[in-house]
TORPA-4810 file (N, C-alpha, C, O; in nm, 3 decimals):
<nodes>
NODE_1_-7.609_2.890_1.919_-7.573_2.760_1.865_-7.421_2.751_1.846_-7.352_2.852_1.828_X
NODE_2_-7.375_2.631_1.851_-7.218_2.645_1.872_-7.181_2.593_1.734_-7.237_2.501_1.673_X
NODE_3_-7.043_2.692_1.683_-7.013_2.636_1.546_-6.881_2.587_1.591_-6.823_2.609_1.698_X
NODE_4_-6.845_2.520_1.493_-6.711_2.477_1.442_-6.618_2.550_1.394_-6.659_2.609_1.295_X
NODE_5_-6.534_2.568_1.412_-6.405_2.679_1.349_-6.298_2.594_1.321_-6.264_2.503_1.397_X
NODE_6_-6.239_2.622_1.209_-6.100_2.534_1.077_-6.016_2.646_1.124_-6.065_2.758_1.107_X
NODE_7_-5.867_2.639_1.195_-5.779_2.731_1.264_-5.702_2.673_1.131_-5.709_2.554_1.100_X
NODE_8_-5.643_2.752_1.071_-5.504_2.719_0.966_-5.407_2.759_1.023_-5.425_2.871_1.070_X
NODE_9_-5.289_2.709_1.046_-5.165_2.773_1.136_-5.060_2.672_1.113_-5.091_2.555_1.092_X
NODE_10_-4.947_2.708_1.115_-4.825_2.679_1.112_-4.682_2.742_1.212_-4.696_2.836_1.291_X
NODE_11_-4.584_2.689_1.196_-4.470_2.775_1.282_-4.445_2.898_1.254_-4.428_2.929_1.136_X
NODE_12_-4.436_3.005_1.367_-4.432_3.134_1.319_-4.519_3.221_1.287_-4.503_3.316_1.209_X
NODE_13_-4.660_3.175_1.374_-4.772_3.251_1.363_-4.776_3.359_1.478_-4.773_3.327_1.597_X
NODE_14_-4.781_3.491_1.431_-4.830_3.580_1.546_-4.890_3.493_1.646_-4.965_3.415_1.588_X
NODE_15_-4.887_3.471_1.794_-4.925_3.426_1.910_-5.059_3.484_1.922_-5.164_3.421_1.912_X
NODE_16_-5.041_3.641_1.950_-5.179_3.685_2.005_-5.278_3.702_1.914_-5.389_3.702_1.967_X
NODE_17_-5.278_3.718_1.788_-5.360_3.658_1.645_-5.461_3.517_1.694_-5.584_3.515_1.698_X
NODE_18_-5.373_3.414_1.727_-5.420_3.284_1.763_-5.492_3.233_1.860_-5.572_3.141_1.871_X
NODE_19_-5.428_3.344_1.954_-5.449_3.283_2.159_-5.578_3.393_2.137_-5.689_3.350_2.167_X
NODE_20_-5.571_3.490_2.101_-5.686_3.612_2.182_-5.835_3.555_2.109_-5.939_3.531_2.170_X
NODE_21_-5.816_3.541_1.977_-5.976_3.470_1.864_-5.996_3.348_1.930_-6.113_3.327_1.963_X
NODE_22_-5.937_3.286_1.951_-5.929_3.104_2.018_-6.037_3.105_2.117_-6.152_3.060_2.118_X
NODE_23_-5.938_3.194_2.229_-6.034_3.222_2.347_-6.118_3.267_2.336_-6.207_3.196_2.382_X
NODE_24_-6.161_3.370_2.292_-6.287_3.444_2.267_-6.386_3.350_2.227_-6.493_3.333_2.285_X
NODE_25_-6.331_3.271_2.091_-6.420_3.157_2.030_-6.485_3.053_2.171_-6.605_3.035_2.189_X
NODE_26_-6.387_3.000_2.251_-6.411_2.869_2.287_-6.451_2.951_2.460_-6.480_2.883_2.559_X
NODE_27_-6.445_3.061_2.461_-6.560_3.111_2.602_-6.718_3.134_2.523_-6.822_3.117_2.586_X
NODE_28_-6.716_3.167_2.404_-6.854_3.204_2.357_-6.940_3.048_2.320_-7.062_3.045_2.303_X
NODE_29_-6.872_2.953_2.313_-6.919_2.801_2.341_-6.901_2.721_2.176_-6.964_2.626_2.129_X
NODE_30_-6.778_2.814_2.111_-6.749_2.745_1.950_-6.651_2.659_1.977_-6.557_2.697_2.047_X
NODE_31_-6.657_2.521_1.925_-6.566_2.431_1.902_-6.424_2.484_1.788_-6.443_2.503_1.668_X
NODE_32_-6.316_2.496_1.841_-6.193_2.524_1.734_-6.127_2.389_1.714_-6.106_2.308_1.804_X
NODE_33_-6.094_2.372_1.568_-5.956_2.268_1.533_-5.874_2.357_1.464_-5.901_2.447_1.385_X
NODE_34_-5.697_2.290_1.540_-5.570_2.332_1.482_-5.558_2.248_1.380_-5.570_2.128_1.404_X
NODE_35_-5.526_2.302_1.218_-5.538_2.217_1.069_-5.388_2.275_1.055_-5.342_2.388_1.070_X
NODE_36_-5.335_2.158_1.023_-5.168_2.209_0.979_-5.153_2.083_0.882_-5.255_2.055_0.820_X
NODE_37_-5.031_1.996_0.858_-4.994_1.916_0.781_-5.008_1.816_0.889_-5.125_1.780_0.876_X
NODE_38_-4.972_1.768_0.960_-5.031_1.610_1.036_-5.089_1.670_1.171_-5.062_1.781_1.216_X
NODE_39_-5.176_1.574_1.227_-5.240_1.544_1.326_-5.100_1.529_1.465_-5.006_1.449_1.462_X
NODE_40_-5.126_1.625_1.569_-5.043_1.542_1.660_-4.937_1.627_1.725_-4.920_1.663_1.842_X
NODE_41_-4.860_1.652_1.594_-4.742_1.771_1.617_-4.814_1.902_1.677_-4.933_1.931_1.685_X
NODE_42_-4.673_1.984_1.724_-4.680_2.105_1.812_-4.645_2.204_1.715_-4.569_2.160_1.629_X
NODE_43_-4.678_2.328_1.702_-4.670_2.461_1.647_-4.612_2.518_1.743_-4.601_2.456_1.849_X
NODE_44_-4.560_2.649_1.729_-4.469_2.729_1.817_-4.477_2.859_1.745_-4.414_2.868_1.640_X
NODE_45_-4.557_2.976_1.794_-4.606_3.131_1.756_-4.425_3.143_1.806_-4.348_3.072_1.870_X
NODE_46_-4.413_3.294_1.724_-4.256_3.316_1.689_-4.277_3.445_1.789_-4.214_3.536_1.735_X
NODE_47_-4.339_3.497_1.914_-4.267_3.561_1.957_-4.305_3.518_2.097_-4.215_3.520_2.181_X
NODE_48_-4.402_3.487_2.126_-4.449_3.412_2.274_-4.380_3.296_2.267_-4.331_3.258_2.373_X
NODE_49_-4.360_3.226_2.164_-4.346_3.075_2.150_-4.429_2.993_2.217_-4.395_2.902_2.294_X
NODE_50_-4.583_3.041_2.174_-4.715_2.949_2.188_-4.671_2.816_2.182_-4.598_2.806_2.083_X
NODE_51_-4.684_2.697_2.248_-4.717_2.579_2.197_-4.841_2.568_2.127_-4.929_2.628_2.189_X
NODE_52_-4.880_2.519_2.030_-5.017_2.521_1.967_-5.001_2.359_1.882_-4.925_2.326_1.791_X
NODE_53_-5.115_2.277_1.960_-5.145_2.140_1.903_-5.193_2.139_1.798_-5.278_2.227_1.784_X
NODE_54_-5.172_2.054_1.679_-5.229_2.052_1.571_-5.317_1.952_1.631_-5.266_1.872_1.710_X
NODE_55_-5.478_1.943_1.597_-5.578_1.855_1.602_-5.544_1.736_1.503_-5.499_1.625_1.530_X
NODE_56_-5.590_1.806_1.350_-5.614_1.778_1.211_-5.513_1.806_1.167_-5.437_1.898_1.198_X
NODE_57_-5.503_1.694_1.054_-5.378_1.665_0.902_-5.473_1.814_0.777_-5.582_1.858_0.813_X
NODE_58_-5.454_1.828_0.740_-5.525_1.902_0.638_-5.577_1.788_0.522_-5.664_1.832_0.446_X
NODE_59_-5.532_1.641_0.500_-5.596_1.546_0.459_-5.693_1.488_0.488_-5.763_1.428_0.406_X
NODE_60_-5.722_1.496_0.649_-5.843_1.445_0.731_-5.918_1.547_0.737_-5.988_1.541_0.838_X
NODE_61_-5.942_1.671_0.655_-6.078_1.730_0.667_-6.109_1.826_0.570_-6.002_1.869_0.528_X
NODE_62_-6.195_1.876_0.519_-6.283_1.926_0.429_-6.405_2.009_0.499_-6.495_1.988_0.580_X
NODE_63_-6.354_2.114_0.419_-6.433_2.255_0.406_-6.563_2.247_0.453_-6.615_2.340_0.514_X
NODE_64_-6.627_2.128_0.425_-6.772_2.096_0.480_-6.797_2.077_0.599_-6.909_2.099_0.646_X
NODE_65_-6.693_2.033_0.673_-6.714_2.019_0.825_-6.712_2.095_0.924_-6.732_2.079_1.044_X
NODE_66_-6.668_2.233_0.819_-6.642_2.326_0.944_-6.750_2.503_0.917_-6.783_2.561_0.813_X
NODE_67_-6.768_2.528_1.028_-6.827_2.661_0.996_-6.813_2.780_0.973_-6.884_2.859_0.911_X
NODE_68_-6.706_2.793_1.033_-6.597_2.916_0.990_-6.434_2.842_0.983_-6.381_2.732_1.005_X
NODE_69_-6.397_2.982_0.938_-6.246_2.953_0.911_-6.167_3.053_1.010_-6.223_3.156_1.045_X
NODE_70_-6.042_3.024_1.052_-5.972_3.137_1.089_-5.818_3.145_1.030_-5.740_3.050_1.018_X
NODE_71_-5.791_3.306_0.990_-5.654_3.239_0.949_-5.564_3.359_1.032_-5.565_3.476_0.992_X
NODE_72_-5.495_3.322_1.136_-5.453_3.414_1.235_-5.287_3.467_1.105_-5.245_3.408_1.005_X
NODE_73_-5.251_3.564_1.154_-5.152_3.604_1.105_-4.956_3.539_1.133_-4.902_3.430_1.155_X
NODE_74_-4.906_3.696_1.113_-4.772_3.609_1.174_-4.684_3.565_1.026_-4.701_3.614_0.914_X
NODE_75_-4.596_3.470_1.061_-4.516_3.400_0.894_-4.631_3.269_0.879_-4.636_3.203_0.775_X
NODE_76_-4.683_3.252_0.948_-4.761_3.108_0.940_-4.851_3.136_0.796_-4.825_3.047_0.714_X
NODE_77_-4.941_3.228_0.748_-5.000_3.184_0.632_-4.902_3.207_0.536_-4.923_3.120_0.451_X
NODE_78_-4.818_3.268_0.503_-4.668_3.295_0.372_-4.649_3.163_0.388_-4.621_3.118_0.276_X
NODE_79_-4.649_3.058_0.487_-4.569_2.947_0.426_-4.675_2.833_0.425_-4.651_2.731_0.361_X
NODE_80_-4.821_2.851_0.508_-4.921_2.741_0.442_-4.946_2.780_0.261_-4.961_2.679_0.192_X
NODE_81_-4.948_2.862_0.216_-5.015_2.912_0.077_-4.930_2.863_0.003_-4.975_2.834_-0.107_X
NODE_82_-4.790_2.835_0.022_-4.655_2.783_-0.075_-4.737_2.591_-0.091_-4.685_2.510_-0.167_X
NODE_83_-4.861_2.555_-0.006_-4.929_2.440_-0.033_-5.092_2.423_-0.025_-5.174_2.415_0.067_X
NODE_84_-5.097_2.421_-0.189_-5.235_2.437_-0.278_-5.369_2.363_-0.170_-5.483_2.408_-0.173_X
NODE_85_-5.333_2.263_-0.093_-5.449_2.192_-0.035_-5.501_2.314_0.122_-5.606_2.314_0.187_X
NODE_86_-5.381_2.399_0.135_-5.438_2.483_0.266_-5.502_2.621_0.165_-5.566_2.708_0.224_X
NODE_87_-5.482_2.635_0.022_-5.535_2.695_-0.024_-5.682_2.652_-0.084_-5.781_2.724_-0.078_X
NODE_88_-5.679_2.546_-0.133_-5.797_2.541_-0.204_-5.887_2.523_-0.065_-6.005_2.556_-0.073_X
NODE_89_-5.844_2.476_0.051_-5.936_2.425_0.169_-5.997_2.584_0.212_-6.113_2.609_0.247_X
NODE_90_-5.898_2.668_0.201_-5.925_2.850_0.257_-6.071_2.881_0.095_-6.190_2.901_0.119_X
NODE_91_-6.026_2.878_-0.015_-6.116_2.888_-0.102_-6.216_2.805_-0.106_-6.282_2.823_-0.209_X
NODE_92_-6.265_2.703_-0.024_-6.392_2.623_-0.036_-6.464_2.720_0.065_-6.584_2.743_0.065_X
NODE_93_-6.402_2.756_0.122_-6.474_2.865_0.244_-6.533_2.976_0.234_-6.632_3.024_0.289_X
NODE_94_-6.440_3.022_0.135_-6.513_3.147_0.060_-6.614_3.173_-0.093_-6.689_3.254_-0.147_X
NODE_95_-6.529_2.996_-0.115_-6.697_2.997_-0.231_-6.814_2.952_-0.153_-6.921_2.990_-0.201_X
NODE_96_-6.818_2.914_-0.097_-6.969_2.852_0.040_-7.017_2.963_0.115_-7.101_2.953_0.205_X
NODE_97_-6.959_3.075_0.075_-7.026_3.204_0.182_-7.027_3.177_0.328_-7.112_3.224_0.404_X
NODE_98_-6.915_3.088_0.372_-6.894_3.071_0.533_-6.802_3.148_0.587_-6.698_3.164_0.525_X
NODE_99_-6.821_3.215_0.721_-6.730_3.286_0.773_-6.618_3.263_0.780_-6.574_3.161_0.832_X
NODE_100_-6.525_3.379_0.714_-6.367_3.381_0.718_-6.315_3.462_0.817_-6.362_3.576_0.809_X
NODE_101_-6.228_3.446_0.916_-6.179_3.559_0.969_-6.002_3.569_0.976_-5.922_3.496_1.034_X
NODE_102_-5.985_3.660_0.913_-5.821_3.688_0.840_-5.747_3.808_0.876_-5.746_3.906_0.802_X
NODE_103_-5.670_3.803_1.011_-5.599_3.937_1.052_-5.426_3.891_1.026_-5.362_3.785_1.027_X
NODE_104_-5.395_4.042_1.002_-5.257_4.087_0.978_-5.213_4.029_0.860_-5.241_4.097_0.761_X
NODE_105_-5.139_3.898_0.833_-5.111_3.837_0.727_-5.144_3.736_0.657_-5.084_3.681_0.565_X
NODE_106_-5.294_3.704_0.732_-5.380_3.623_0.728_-5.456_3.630_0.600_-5.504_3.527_0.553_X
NODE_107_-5.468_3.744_0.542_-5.514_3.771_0.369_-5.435_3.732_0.289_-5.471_3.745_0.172_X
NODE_108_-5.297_3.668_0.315_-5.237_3.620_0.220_-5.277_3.504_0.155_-5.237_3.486_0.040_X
NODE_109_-5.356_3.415_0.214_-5.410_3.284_0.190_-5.527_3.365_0.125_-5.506_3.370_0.004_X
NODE_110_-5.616_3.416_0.150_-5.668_3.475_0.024_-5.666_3.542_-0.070_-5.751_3.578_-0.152_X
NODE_111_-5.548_3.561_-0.055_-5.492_3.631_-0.165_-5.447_3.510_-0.292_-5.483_3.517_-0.409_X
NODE_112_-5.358_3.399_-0.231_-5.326_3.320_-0.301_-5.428_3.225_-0.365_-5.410_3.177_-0.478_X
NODE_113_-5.551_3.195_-0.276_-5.692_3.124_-0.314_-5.734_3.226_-0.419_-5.848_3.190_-0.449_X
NODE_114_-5.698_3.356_-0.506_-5.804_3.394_-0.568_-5.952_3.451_-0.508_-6.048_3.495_-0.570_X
NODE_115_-5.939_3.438_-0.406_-6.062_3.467_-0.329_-6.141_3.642_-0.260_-6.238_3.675_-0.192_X
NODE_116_-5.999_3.727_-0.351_-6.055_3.850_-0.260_-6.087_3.945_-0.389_-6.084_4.059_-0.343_X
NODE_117_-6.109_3.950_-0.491_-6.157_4.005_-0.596_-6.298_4.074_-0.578_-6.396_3.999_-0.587_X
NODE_118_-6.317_4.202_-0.556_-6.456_4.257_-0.550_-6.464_4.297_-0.424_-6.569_4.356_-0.400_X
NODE_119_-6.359_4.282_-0.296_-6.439_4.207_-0.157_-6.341_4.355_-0.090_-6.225_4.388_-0.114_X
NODE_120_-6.443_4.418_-0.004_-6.340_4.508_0.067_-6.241_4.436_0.216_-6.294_4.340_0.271_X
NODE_121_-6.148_4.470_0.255_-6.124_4.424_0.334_-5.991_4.511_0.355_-5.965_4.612_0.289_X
NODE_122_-5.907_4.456_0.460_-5.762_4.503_0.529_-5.665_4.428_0.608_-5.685_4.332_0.683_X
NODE_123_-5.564_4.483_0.579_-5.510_4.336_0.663_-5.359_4.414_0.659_-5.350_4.509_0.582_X
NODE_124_-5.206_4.365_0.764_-5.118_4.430_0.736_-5.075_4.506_0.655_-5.115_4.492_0.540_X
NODE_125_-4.980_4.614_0.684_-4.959_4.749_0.581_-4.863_4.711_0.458_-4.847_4.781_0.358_X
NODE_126_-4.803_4.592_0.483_-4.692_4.522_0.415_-4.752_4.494_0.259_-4.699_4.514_0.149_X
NODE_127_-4.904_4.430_0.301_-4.950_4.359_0.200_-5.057_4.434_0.166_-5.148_4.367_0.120_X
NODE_128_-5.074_4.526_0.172_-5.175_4.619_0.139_-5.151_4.640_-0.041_-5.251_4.641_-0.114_X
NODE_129_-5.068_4.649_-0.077_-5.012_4.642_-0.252_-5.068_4.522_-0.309_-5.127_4.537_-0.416_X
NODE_130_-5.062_4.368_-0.244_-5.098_4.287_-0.252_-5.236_4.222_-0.272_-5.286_4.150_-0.359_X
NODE_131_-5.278_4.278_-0.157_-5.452_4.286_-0.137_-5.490_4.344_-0.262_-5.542_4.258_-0.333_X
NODE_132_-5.484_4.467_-0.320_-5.531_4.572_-0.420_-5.485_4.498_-0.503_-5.579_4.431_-0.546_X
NODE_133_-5.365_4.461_-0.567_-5.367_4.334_-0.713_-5.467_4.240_-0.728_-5.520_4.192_-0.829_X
NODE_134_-5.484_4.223_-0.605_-5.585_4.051_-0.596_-5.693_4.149_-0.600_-5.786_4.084_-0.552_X
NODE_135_-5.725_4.230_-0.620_-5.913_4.321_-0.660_-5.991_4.315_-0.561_-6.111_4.290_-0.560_X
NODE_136_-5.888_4.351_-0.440_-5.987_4.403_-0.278_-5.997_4.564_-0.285_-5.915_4.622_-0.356_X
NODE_137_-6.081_4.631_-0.223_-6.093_4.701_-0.200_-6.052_4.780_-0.043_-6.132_4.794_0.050_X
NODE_138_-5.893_4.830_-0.044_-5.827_4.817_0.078_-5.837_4.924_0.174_-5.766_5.024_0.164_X
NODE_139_-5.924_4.907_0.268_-5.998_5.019_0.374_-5.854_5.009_0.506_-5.840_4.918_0.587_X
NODE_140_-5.769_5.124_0.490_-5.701_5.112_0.637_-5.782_5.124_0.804_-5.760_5.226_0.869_X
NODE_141_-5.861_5.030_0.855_-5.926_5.021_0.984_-5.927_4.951_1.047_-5.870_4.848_1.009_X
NODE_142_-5.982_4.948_1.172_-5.927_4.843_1.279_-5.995_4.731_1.271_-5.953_4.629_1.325_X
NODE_143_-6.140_4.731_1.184_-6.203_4.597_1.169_-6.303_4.595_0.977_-6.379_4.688_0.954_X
NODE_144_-6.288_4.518_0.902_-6.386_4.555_0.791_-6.463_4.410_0.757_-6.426_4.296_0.732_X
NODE_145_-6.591_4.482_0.772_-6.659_4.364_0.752_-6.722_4.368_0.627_-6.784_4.469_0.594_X
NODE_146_-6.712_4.252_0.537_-6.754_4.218_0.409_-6.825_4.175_0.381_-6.803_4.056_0.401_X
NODE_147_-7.008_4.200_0.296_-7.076_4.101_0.279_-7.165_4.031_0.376_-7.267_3.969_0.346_X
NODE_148_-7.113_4.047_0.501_-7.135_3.970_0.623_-7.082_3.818_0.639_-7.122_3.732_0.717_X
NODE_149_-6.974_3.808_0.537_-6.870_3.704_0.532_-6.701_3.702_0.610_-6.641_3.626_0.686_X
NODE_150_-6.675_3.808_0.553_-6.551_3.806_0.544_-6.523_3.944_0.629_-6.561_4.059_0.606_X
NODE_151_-6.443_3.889_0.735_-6.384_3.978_0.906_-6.210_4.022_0.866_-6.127_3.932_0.868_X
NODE_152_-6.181_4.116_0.844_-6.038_4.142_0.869_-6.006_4.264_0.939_-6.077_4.364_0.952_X
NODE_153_-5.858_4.237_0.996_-5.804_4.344_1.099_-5.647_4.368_1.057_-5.594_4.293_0.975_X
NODE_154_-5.594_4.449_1.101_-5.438_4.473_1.070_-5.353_4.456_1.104_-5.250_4.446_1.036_X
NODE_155_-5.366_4.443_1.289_-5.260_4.411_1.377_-5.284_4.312_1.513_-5.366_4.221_1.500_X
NODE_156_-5.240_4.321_1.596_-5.236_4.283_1.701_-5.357_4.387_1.776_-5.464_4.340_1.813_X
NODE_157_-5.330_4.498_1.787_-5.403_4.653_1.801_-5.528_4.610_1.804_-5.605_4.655_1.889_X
NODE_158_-5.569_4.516_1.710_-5.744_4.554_1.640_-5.800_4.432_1.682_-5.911_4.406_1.636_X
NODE_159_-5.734_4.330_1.781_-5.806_4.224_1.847_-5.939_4.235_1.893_-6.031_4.155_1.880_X
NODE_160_-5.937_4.386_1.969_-6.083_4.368_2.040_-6.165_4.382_1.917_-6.247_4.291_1.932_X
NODE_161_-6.189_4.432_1.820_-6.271_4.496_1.713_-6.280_4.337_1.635_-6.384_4.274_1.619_X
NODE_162_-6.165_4.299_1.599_-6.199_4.171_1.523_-6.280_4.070_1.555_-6.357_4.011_1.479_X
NODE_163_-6.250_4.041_1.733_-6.323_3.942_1.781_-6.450_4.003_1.809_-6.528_3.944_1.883_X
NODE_164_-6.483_4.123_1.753_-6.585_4.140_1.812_-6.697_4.095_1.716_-6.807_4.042_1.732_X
NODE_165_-6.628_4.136_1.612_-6.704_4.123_1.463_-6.693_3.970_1.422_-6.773_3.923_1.341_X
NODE_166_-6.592_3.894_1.480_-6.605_3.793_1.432_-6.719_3.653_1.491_-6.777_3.563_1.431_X
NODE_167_-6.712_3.691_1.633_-6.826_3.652_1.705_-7.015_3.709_1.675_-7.130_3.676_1.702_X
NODE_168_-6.948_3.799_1.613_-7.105_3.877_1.523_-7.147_3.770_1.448_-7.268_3.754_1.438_X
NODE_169_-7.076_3.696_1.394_-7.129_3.658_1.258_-7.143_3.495_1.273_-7.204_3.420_1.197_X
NODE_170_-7.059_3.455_1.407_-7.090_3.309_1.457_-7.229_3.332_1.513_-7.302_3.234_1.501_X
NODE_171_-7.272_3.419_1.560_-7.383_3.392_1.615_-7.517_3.402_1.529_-7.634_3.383_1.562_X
NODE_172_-7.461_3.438_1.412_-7.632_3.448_1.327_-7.627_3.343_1.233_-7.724_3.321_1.159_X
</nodes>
């Protein structure tokens, strides 16, 4: 059955974070939207210099419409989380028990939602201090799966493992 996926992203997102889950998603037959601040505008990953279309305003949509979340890494979530509506939209996701999937710096948005308290997971080595304040339980590995919710990875490195796990959990 094909789900829906909420992409959160901004300028300065790791590229292959974005491009490698995307694809994976939209060959396995899941619909993705790019959610940034307006509808329309172009994104630009900071080392490929991805073009990446924003679909969706983050005003035109709600947590309900979508089935999973993705929050690719990169500077892109450090500077969505500095605005409460890409946070509380990341925390409707994780109070609904819908799939999250959050590599490299991508736990920062859950970090800032309040959302990783109790929850094992991993994510860049940077923010690993970070993660453990917010009351994760921080496993250094290439993929940790939570609950059967919540997918995280660390690098670029752990693409195949993430998408692998993350397509696990679209399909049930």
């Amino acid at each position: 059955m094909s789900k829906k996926i909420a992409v959160l992203v901004t300028d300065m997102v790791e590229d292959s974070e974005y491009t490698e889950p995307v694809n994976a998603y939209k060959e396995a037959g899941h619909e993705v939207v790019n959610i940034e601040k307006e509808a329309g505008k172009t994104v630009k990953g900071k080392k490929e210099g991805t073009a990446i279309t924003i679909d969706k305003g983050i005003d035109e949509v709600n947590a309900d419409e979508f089935d999973a979340l993705l929050l690719p890494g990169g500077y892109s979530p450090d500077k969505l989380r500095v605005d409460d509506r890409f946070v509380q939209f990341t925390k409707a996701f994780m109070d609904a028990k819908k799939p999250v999937f959050a590599i490299c710096h991508g736990p920062q948005l859950l970090i800032t939602a309040k959302a990783l308290e109790g929850r094992t997971a991993t994510g860049y080595k940077s923010i690993k201090v970070d993660m453990e304040y917010a009351g994760t339980t921080y496993k250094d590995e290439e993929v940790v799966v939570c609950q059967d919710q919540l997918v995280t990875s660390r690098t670029p490195d752990d693409l195949p493992a993430f998408n692998r796990e993350s397509l696990k959990l679209l399909e049930s």
